[in-house]
C-alpha positions, 0 to 999 in steps of 0.5 A: 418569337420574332422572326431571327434579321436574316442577310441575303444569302441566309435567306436564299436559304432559308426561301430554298428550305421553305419552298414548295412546303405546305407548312413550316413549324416554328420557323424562328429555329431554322432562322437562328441557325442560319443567322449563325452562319450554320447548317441546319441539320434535318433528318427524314425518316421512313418506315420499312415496309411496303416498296418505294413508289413514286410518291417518294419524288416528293420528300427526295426534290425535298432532301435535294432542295434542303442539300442545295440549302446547305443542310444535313440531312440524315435518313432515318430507315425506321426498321423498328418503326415498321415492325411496330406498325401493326406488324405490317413488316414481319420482323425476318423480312425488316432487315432485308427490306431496310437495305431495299430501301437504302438502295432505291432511296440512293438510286432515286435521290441520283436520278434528281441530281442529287450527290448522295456524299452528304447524305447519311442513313442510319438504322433505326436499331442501331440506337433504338435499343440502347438503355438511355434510348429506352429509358427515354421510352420508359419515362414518355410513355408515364407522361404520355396518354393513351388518347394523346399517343393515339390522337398523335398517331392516328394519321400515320399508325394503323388504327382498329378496335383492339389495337396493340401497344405497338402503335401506341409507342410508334409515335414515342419513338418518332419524338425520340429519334430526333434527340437521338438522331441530334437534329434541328428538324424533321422533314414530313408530310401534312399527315404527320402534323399531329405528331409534330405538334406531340414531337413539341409539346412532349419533348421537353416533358423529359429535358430534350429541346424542340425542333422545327418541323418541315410539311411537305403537302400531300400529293394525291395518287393516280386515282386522285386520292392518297398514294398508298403502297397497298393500292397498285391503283394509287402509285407507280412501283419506282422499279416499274417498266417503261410499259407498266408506267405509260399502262397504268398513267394511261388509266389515271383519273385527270377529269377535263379542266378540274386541276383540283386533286389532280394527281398528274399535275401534282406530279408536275408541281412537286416532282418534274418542275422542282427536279428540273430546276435543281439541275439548271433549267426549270420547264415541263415539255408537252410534245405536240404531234400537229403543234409546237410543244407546250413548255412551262415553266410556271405551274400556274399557267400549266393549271391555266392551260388545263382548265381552258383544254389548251392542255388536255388529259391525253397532253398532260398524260403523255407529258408526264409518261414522257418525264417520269419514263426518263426520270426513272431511267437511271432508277431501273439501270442501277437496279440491274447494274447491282446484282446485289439490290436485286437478291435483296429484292427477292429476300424483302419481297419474296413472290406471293405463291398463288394458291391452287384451287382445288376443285371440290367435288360435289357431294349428290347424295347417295341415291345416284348412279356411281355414289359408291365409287365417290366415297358415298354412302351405299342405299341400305338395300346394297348392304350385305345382309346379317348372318343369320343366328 
């Protein structure tokens, strides 16, 4: 399909919703809708499970960026998702961590200027167990494969030898919650494509139209690989401390000059640069003790600088501890402000009792002085002796 004649201002918005985006699929729906002069209505969902970490920056400048555009944006708390997944979130702890989740989501979008009214988040099984919802499921799963569910999933469900059903209907749902949730787009990351592209081609198997689909770029960790909420290594905990934070950038991977897979500078690009521009002046500030500050505002010659060690690893360490301690900032006062968040906190993730060690006791064998006093077994000589007959 051709591309939709855009005026200015429809495509200012349009460039504001691509921005910084590693892909957009079928780009022609966003376009119509804003030829029409409507709001394009976008939903970004999120499975309860582990804690929010500090790669949730990117999908919130994201929701902020979309906002700014005009658009609808709705968030989906995949309750049901999450205790499909594997079982990864017990089901008497999914409630709790859902309202976790709502809470720091809230608190994370304020602390990158975003007004939460034009929000709206919506729990996954508020609709999910509806009979028209599962029906819904009842008619993809006879049209769906097995390979086809599996391969749809495979980046974003937990995958092993002897798998169970659930991870097969996860990304049924995922398809399903766009109908459901009335949207013109899904916002996601590089590694939900594969369900996108099922989210296409599976839809109108049962009447539902297609949508749009917003990939944001996979933003790598401290460690420059994934950012994973069960590698402490990979992330930063968005209720982390001041001290935990400037600790654990402190001990990231930033190889001299490579800017390549470098999460710090990733950070930059995707987090601190776009945040700043939302709230009126777009620059990322390196303090110098024996120099000017470095300011960029341009990511291009932030990469230059680093690859020509202007910008060193212990410049831009500093730089980001700096910008991420006062983006945060906000995040941990409204933690404490609520005493409400933080009863929630202790029921969705209850502390993890170590377990004590209990020191065995050797077992010498029965020919060594004291054997009877540990419970061994007296030498035969020390039984007492027969009765006689």
């Amino acid at each position: 399909m051709s591309a939709t004649p855009l005026d200015a201002n429809a495509q200012g918005r349009f460039d504001l919703i691509n921005e910084n985006l590693a892909e957009m699929m079928n780009p022609e729906i966003i376009e119509q809708i804003l030829a029409e002069g409507r709001n394009p209505r976008v939903y970004w969902g999120t499975a309860t499970t582990g804690r929010p970490h500090t790669g949730y920056l990117v999908p919130a400048i994201k929701i902020a960026q979309l906002l700014a555009a005009g658009c609808e944006v709705v968030i989906l708390l995949a309750d049901v998702h999450a205790f499909l997944d594997n079982l990864k979130a017990p089901i008497e702890l999914v409630n709790n961590r859902a309202q976790y989740y709502r809470k720091v989501i809230t608190a994370l979008l304020q602390a990158v200027g975003v007004s939460t009214e034009k929000l709206e988040f919506v729990l996954g099984s508020s609709y999910q167990k509806s009979p028209e919802y599962v029906f819904d499921v009842y008619k993809l799963s006879s049209l769906v494969s097995e390979h086809d569910a599996k391969k749809a999933g495979a980046e974003v469900v937990k995958q092993s030898s002897n798998a169970p059903l659930s991870g097969l209907l996860y990304p049924i749902l995922q398809v399903l919650d766009e109908e459901y949730l009335k949207v013109d787009a899904e916002l996601g990351g590089m590694d939900q494509r594969k369900l996108f592209a099922a989210a296409v081609e599976w839809a109108p198997k049962i009447g539902h139209r297609k949508r749009a689909h917003l990939l944001n770029k996979m933003v790598p960790g401290l460690n420059n690989a994934k950012m994973s909420s069960s590698d402490e290594a990979s992330k930063i905990d968005l209720l982390d401390s001041p001290e935990a934070i400037t600790k654990k950038i402190r001990k990231a991977e930033a190889a001299p000059k490579v800017v390549e897979e470098n999460g710090l500078i990733a950070m930059v690009e995707f987090t601190f640069l776009p945040a700043s521009d939302l709230k009126g002046k777009k620059e990322f500030v390196v303090e110098r003790k024996d120099a000017e500050p470095l300011v960029y505002t341009d990511i291009e010659k932030l990469k230059e600088d680093y690859r020509n060690d202007v910008l060193t690893p212990q410049l831009l360490k500093a730089g980001v501890t700096a910008a991420l301690t006062g983006l945060m900032t906000s995040i941990q006062e409204a933690y404490q402000a609520d005493a409400e968040w933080q009863e929630i906190t202790l029921r969705a993730y209850p502390p993890v009792e170590k377990e004590k060690k209990v020191k065995k006791v050797k077992n010498k064998g029965s020919r060594h002085p004291g054997a009877q006093a540990q419970g061994q077994a007296p030498h035969e000589q020390d039984l007492p002796e027969r009765p006689k007959a």
